[in-house]
C-alpha positions in Angstrom: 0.0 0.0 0.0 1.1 3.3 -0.9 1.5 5.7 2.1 0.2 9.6 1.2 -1.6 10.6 -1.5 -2.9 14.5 -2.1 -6.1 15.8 -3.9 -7.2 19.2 -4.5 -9.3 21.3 -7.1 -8.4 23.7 -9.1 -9.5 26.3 -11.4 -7.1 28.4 -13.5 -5.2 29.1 -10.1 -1.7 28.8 -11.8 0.0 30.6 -9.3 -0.9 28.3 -6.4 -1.3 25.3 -8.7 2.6 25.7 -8.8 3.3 25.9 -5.2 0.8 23.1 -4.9 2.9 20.7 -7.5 6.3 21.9 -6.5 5.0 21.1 -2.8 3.4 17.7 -3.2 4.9 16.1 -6.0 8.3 16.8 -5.2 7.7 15.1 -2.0 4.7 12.6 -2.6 5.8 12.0 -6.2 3.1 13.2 -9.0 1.8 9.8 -9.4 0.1 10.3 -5.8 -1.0 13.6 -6.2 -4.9 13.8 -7.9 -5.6 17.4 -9.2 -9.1 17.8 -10.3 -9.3 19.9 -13.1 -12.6 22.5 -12.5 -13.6 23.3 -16.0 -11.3 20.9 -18.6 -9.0 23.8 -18.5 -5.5 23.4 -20.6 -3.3 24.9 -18.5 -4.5 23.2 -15.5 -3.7 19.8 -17.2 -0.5 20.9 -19.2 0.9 22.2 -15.5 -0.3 19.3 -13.9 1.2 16.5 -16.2 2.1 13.4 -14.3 -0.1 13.9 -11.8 -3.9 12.1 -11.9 -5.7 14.5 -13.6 -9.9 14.5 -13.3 -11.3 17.1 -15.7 -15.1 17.6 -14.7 -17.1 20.5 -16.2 -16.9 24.1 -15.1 -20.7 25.2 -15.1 -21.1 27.6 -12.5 -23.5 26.2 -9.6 -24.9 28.0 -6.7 -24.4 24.9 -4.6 -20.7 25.1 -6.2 -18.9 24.1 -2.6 -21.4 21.7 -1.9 -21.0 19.5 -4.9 -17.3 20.2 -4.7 -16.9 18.3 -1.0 -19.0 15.9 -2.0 -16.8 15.2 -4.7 -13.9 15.2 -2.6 -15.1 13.3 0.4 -16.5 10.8 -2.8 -12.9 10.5 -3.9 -11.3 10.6 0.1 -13.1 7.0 0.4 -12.0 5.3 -2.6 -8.1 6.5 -2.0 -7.9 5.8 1.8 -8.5 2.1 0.5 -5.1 2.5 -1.7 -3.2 4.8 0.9 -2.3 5.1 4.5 -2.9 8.5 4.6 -5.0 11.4 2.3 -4.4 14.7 2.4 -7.9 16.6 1.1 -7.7 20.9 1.0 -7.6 23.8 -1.4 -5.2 24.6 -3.7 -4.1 27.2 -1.7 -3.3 25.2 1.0 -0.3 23.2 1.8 0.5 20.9 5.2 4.7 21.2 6.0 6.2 19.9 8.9 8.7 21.7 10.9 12.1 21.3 9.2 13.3 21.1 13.2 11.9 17.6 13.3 14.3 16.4 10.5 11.7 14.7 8.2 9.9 15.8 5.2 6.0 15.5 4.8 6.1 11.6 3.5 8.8 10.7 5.7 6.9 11.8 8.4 3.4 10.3 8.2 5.4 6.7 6.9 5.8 6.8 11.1 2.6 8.0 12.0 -0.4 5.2 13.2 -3.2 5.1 11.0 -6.7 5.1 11.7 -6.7 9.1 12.9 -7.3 12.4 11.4 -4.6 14.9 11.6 -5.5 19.0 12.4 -2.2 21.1 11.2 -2.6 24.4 12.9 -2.9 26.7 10.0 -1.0 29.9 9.5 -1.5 32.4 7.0 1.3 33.8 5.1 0.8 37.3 4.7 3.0 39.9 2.5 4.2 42.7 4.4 3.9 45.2 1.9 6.0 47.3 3.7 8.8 45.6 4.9 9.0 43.1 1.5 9.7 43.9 -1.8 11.0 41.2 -3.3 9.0 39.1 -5.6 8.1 35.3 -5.5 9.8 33.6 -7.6 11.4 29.8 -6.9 10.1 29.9 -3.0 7.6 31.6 -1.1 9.0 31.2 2.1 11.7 33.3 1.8 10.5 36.7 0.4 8.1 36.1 2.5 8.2 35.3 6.1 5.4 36.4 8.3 2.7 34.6 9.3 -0.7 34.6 11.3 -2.4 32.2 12.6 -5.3 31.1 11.7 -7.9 29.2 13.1 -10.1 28.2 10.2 -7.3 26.5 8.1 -6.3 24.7 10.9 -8.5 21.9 9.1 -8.3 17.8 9.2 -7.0 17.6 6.5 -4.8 14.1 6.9 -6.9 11.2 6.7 -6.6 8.0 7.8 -9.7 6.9 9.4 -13.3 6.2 8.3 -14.4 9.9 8.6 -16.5 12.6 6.3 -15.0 15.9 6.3 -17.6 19.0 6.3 -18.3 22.0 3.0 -14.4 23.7 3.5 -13.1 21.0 5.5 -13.1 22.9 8.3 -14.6 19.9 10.4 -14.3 16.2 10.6 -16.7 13.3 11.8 -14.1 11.8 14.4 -14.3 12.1 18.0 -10.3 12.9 18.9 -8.0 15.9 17.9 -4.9 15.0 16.9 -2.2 18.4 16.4 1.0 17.5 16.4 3.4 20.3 17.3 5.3 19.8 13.9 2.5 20.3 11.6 1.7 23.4 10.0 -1.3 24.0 7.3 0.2 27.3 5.1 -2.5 29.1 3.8 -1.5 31.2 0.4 -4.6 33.3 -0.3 -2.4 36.8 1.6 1.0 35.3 0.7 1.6 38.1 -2.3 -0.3 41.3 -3.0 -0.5 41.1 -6.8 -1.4 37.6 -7.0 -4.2 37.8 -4.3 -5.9 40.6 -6.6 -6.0 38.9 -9.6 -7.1 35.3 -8.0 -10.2 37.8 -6.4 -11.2 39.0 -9.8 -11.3 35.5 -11.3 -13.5 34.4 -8.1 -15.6 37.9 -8.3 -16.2 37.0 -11.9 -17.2 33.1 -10.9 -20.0 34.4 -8.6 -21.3 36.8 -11.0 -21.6 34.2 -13.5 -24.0 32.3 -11.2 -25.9 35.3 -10.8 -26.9 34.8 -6.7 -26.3 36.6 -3.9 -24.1 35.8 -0.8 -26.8 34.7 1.1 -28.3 32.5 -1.9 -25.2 30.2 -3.0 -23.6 27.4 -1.2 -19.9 29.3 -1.8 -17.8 30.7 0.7 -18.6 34.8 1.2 -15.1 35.5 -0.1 -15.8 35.0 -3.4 -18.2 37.5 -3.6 -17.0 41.4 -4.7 -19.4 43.1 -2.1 -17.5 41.0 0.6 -13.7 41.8 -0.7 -13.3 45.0 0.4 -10.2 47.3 -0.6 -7.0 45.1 -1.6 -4.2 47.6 -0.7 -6.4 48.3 2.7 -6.5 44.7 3.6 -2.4 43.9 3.2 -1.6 47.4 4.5 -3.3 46.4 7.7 -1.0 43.1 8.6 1.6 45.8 9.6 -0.9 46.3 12.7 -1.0 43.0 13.8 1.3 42.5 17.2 4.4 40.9 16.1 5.4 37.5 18.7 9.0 37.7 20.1 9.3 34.1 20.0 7.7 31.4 17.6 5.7 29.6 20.2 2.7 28.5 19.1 1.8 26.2 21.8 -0.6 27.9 24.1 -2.7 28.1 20.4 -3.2 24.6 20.1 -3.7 24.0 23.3 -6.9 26.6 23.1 -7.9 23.9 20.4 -7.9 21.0 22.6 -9.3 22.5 25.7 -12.5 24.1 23.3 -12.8 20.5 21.4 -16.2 19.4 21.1 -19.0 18.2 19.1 -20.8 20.4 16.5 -24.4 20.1 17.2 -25.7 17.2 16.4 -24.5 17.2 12.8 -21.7 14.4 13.4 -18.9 17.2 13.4 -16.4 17.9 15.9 -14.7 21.4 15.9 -13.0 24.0 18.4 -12.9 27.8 19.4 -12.0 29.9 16.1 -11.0 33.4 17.5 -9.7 36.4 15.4 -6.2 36.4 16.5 -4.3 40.0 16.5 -0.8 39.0 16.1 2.1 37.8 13.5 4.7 35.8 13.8 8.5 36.2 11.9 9.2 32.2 10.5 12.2 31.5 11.9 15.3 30.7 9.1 15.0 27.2 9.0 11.7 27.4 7.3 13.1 29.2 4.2 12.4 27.0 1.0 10.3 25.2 2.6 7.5 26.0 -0.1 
């Protein structure tokens, strides 16, 4: 049995398509890495050569997300039966593990027990606009190197167990939380200022395609242009945020297991998700790492 395989979706997203193949199939291999291709699209499936490509049509939907996790909780089954582990999120999302522990991502879970679900805590990269000039070009950590955290991409995203994973995959159907200090969810959306605008005006453009309003359509509220705000506004802000002496994210996590609990009675577990204030500078031996 094969021991991680990765699936996302994607939709002319080149820039983070990239990061997304450099990331997993430099250290999964492309063979285990399953790229569903949102709308047949060309460059999706020239970028994505070697990889298991699905191309399913790009109508737009109101109930877009909810046909998308279907999808992907669909396909989640049918892999876990060929791999140990599956790792489900956006394109725009990528799981690392500390370089301090010494092992890369498959190295890593080829130790780990099955039968769990694995929470990363998620950080956002955000581009200090005013502090770093230089572009993005081989790495992104690197020009870039301060983070937030961030509660809602702290997702279970690593699968090994019989579970469903909710619309976002911001919640699992298993009882335990398992966040290993090493693991880190990297969420790109902030992680450049030029290449967040023009992946909101593709999104803009996919809601007003389906013609609903927020409160209509089963797609997250960020896609929508009334909900986006001013772009320069937005990154100019992360200067605000209290910077963190140390990179210490512990008393985070534990927050998450303390505040661990079931959602309703929908099946789901989840924890506390507050608005944190504060960055963090990634300490050196994270450069390259994406």
């Amino acid at each position: 049995m094969q021991t991680v395989a990765a699936v996302t979706m994607v939709r002319d997203d080149a820039f983070f398509l990239d990061a997304w193949l450099k990331h997993y199939g430099a250290t999964l291999g492309r063979r285990n890495c399953y790229v569903i291709n949102h709308g047949y699209g060309d460059g999706v499936a020239e970028m994505a050569a070697g990889c298991n490509i699905i191309g399913i049509p790009g109508d737009p939907h109101q109930s877009f997300d909810v046909k998308r996790w279907g999808l992907l909780n669909g396909l989640l089954v049918g892999l876990r039966k060929y791999y140990k582990h599956v790792i489900v999120g956006d394109v725009d999302e990528l799981v690392i593990v500390d370089p301090a522990y010494g092992k890369n991502l498959l190295q890593y879970l080829e130790d780990m027990p099955e039968k769990r679900v694995l929470t990363p805590l998620g950080l956002e990269i955000i581009h200090r606009v005013d502090l770093e000039q230089e572009a993005i070009a081989d790495h992104i950590v690197g020009p870039r190197r301060y983070v937030r955290p961030a509660p809602h991409y702290s997702k279970p995203c690593i699968v090994s167990a019989a579970s469903k994973l909710s619309r976002g995959g911001h919640f699992a159907q298993y009882p335990k939380l398992h966040t290993p200090p090493e693991l880190y969810l990297f969420h790109l959306k902030f992680c450049d200022f030029h290449h967040y605008a023009a992946a909101m005006d593709r999104r803009n453009a996919v809601t007003e395609e389906v013609g609903a309003e927020v409160k209509e359509a089963s797609i997250g509220r960020h896609w929508f242009a009334e909900a986006r705000g001013e772009d320069r506004a937005v990154f100019d802000a992360f200067a605000d945020l209290t910077l963190e002496e140390d990179f210490d994210l512990r008393v985070i996590r534990k927050r998450m297991q303390r505040s661990f609990r079931p959602r309703g009675e929908t099946g789901f577990y989840e924890f506390n998700r507050p608005e944190y204030t504060t960055q963090y500078k990634l300490p050196e031996r994270f450069i390259g790492v994406i």
